[in-house]
Every structure is written in structure tokens, then in C-alpha cells.
N, C-alpha and C positions, 0 to 999 in steps of 0.2 A: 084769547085775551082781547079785551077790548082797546082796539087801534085809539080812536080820541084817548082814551084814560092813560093810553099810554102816550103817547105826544104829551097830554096834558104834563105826566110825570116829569119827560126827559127834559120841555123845558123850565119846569122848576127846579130840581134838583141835577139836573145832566152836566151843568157846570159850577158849584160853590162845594165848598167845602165841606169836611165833616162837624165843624162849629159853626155855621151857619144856618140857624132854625129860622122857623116861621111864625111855630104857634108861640105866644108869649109867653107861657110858665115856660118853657123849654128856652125860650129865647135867653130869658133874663138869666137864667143857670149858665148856656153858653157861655156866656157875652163874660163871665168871668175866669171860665176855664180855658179857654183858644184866645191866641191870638189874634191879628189881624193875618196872619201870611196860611191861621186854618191850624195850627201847631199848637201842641198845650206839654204841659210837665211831664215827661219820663215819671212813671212810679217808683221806680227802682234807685231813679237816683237822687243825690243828695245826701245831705245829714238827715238819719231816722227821726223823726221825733212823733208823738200820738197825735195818729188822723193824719199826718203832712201838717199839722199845726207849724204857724210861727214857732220861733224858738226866743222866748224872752227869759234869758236865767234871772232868776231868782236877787235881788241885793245879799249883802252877807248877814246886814239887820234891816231894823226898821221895818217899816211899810207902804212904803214908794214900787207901787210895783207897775204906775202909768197908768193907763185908764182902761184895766183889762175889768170884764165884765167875769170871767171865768178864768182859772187857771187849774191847765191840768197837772197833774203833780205825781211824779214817781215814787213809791214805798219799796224801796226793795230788801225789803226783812222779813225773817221767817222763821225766828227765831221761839215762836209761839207752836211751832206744829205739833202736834201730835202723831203724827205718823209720816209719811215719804214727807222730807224736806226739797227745797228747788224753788219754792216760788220768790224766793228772793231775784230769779231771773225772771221774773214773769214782765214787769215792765219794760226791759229790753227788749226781749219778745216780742210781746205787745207794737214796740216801737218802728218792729220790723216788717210790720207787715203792711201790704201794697193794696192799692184800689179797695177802701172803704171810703165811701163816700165818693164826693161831697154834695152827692144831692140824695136826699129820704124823700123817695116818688110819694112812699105813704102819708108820711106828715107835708107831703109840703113843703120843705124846707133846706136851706144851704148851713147848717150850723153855723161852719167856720165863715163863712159870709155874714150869715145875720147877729152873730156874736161877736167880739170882743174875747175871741179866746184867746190862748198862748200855751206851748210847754214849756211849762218855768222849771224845767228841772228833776232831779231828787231830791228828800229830805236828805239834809245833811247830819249823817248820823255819826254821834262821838265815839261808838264801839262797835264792833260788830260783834260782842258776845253780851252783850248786857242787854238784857230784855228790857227789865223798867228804865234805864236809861235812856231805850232807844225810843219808849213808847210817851218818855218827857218832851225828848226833841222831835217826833211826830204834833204834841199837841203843840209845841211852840207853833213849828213850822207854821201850823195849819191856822195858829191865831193868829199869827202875823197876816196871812192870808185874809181873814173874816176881819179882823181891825178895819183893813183896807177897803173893807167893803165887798171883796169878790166872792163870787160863789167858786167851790172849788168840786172837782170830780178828778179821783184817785186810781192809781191801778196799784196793787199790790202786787209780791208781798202775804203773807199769810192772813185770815183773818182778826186776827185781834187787832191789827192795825186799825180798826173801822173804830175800837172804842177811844183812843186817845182823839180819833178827828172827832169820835163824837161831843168828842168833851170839849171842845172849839167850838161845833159848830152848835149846840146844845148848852152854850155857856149862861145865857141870858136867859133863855127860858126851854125848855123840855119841846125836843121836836116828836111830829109822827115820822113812821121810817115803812117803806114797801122792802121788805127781805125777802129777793128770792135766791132759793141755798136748797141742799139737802136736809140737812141738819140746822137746829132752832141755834144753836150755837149758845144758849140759854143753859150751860153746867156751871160744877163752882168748882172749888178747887179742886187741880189733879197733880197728884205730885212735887207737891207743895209749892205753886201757884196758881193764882187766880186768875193769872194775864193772857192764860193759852189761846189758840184760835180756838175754842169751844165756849167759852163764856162770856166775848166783849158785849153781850148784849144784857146780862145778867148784869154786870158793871157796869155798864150804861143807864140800865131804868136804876140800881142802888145810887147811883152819884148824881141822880135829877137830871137828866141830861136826856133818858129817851123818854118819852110816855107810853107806857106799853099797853093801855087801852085806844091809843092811836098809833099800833103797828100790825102789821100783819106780815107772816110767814107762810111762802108758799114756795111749795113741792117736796117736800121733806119725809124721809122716806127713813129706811135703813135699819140697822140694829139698836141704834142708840136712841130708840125713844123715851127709855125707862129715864135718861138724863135731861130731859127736856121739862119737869114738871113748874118751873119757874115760870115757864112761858103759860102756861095755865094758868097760875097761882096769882100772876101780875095783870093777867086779863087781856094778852094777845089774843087775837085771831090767826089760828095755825091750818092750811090748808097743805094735806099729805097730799103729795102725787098720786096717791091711788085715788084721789077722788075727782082729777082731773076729767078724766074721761065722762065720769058721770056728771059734775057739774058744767061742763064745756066753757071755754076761755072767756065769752061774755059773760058769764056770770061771777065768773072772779075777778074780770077786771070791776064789775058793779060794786063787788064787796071790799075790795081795795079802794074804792074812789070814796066808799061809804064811811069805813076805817078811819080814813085818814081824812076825811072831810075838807076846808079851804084851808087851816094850817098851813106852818112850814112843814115838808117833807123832806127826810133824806132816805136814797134808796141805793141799798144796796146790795149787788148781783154776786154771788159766788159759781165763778165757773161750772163749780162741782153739781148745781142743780141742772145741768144739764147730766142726761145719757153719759155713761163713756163710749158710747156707740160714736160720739156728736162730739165726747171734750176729755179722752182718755188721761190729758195731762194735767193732773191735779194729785194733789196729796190726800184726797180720801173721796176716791171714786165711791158712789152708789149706783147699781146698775137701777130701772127702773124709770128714770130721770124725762125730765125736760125735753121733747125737740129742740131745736134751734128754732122752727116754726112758733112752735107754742110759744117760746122765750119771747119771741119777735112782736108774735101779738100780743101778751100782757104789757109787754114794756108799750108799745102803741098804743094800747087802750088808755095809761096815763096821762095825755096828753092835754093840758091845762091843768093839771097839778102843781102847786107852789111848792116845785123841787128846788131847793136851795144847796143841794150838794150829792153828791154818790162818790158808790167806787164800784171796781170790779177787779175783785182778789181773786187769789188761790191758783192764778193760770203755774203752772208747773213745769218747763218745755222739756225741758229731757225727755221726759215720760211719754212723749208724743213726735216719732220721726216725722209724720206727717204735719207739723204746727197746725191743724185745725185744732188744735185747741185755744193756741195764739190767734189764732184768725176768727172764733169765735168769740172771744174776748175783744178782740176791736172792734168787731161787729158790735158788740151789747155796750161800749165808751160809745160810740156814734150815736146809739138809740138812746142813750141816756143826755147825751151832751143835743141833739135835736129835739127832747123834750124839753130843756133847760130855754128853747128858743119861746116859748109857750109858756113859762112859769113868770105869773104875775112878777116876782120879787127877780127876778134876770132880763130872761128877753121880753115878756110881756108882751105878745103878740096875740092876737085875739083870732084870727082863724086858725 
């Protein structure tokens, strides 16, 4: 080894701490996470809330909710599933889990630094057995929210939840949406309703709320494509998992940014596009799916998109002793909630 290189070393680093950096993107990251005595936050302890977020609950009305730029927001119902029920735990789960964040090497960026976030809570729901009731006090919730001006990003909770917030956040004029899922979630009705997680997006382009020639669907695989022909019909753009491989992730992130053009954007991630190799705990695994990698780079490749709101539904924990499923799921709120630092209509941040 080289003797100077190493002197050089010892007296730079041989006596300061492990939060005292040099180079400045590093520095300025420190300088919020340690203290002075070199000490920073326990992960494990405290009150859970998404990412280590503030915890700002919710008013009981109105829309006084302070000057948060973002709020994230718990759905925990699931009342819409079609198959293994559970993700009504999914936001707790989510809420539990340690060390994501709070620096994105890749973008750049300290989310809960550069934003104005908070976890403001759950929907406060009036029933726990009434689906359309519950999916009323979702779109309240989430108006109250968007009144106020905040952008919001959601954990579910089963999928249909994604259509009453789109009916909030899609109130004034029809947004483009990035859905990545297995399934288009584009059916109609089963079992004599329309409200299931299989159809909020069908419901969303019929109530003006999505524009489906500015959405796109990617990875979507499985048995159920014969139920998807709406997403055709309305003029999405559907990219199956099998075509991943052969069009490689820059080229779907190109056709996403294409899609969806400078618009507002809402995107949102269904656990279940990933592997169960990668996110076993969901109510309607498709083998075939997602990396966690792959996941990582699409959602990265969005990066100055006018994302004005997401979610990330369907996590399931029962069904996964190991919570990488949970853990995957907070993974994709962080990538979503760091893009949000970059979206002209939120953080507006230009590198």
C-alpha cells in the first residue's frame, strides 16, 4: 500500500466522525442527518410513520393542513379484492419499515428535505363493510387534500382505491397516469359490482377523470388478458412483461415520457408488478413480473415528470414472513415521493 496515501488518509479521516463529509453532495446530506456529537436517529425507534415522515394528522374538516407541499396518506381497505384479501394491512406494514432513505444517490435528492411532506394519517373510513361508502370517504379525503393545494402519494389498501383519489385528483380536468401493475385493471363489472380492484381505471377514463390516450400500462402479464380490452378500446398504451426483455428499460422509459407528455401525471405502482420472487405478498401474485431493479429504473427514468400524485397499493404482509414485500413497497413510496422533488407542479427542481 501506498505509505503518503495512507498518512494522507489517517489524517483526514483518522479522527471525525461517521457524519462528517468532505465532498459537498455528501456533506449537505450529512449536515441533516448527525448531529454535532457524529449521532443521528435510531431506525427502529419511534412512532412508525411512511419514510420517517413528520407525523402531521390530518384536521377532522376543512383544509387547513399548514403549508405541506405533500401528504402522504394511509387507505387501509380492501374491500374490492378479488382474490387473497390483507392489504388493508398494507399501510401499516409499509409504515414499519427501517432505513429507506433519505438520500436517492440516483436522483440526487433528500425527498423529506427538499419537500414539505408529512404522514397525515388514514382515511377515516365510516364502515368497514361498505365498499361504495368507503370509496365516498376516500374521495372526500383526498379532495380535502387537493383543495388545499397539496399533492398527495397514497399506500393502499386494495386497488380500486386509486379510482375515487382519481376522482379528486382528476376533478378539474382529466390527468395522464404511468400504471405499473400486472394486470390493466381496465374490467367491468364482476359480481355485481364495478368498484373491484380490477376496474378503477375503466371508471376513471368513463367519469373524465383519466385520459387514456395519455396513460400507459407496463408489465402486465397473467391469465387475465381476455379482460383487459377497454385499455385497447380507449387507446392506452399496454406494455406486457414479456416484452421487457426485448424492448430494454430505456426504451419504455422513452415511451412513458412520450405518453404522457408535460401534462399532469398520476402514477401508480401495484406491488404485484413485481416477481413473487421479489414481492410474494399481494392478493394476486403473477409469476413472470418486475425486478425490483427494473421497477427502480423505470420509476428513475421519470424524473421531471409533472407527477402530481401516486400510490403504491396491494402490499398484502401475511402472505410474506420475510416483509420484502413491505420493504419493496417503501422502496417504490420513496422513488415516487423523490420524483415528486422534480415535478414542475411540487418540488420544481430543475437538475
Amino acid at each position: 500500500m501506498d505509505s503518503e496515501n495512507l498518512e494522507r488518509l489517517r489524517r483526514k479521516y483518522g479522527s471525525v466522525h461517521g457524519g462528517e463529509m468532505f465532498d459537498p453532495r455528501f456533506k449537505r446530506v450529512a449536515e441533516k442527518i448527525f448531529n454535532a456529537r457524529g449521532t443521528r436517529v435510531s431506525p427502529y425507534a419511534g412512532i412508525p410513520t411512511f419514510l420517517a415522515a413528520p407525523y402531521v394528522p390530518a384536521p377532522a374538516e376543512g383544509t387547513d393542513f399548514g403549508d405541506l407541499q405533500v401528504a402522504l396518506v394511509g387507505v387501509p381497505m380492501d374491500l374490492g379484492v378479488t382474490n387473497r384479501n390483507g392489504s388493508r394491512f398494507g399501510p401499516r406494514a409499509v409504515r414499519t419499515i427501517e432505513r429507506i432513505g433519505p438520500y436517492n444517490h440516483v436522483l440526487d435528492c433528500m425527498p423529506l428535505a427538499d419537500l414539505r411532506a408529512a404522514d397525515v394519517g388514514d382515511v377515516p373510513f365510516r364502515s368497514r363493510f361498505n365498499l361504495e361508502t368507503s370509496h365516498a370517504d376516500i374521495e372526500t379525503f383526498f379532495g380535502r387534500l387537493i383543495e388545499a393545494g397539496i399533492a398527495t402519494l397514497a399506500v393502499g389498501g386494495d386497488h380500486s382505491v386509486t379510482h375515487p383519489i382519481l376522482k379528486a385528483v382528476g376533478k378539474k380536468r382529466p390527468v395522464g397516469m404511468v400504471h405499473i401493475d400486472a394486470h390493466c385493471d381496465t374490467g367491468g363489472e364482476f359480481d355485481l359490482s364495478k368498484f373491484h380492484h380490477g376496474g378503477p381505471f375503466r371508471n376513471a377514463v368513463l367519469d373524465g377523470v383519466l385520459d387514456p390516450k395519455r396513460t400507459i400500462q407496463i408489465g402486465i402479464r397473467g391469465s387475465a388478458e381476455y379482460l383487459w380490452e377497454f385499455s385497447y378500446d380507449s387507446g392506452m398504451t399496454v406494455i406486457h412483461a414479456e416484452e421487457i426483455g426485448r424492448m430494454g428499460i430505456e426504451t419504455i422509459v422513452a415511451k412513458a415520457r412520450e405518453v404522457v407528455g408535460e401534462g399532469p401525471v398520476y402514477l401508480s405502482f401495484d406491488i404485484d408488478s413485481l416477481d413473487p420472487a421479489f414481492a410474494p405478498g399481494t392478493g394476486t401474485p403473477e409469476v413472470g413480473g418486475l425486478t425490483t431493479r427494473e421497477a427502480l429504473a423505470i420509476l428513475r427514468g421519470l424524473k421531471g415528470l409533472d407527477i402530481i400524485g401516486g400510490d403504491v397499493v396491494e402490499v398484502a404482509p401475511q402472505y410474506d414472513a420475510t416483509t420484502n414485500t413491505a420493504h419493496a413497497g417503501a422502496q417504490m413510496l420513496f422513488e415516487i415521493l423523490s420524483l415528486m422533488v422534480f415535478s414542475p407542479s411540487v418540488g420544481g427542481r430543475k437538475d
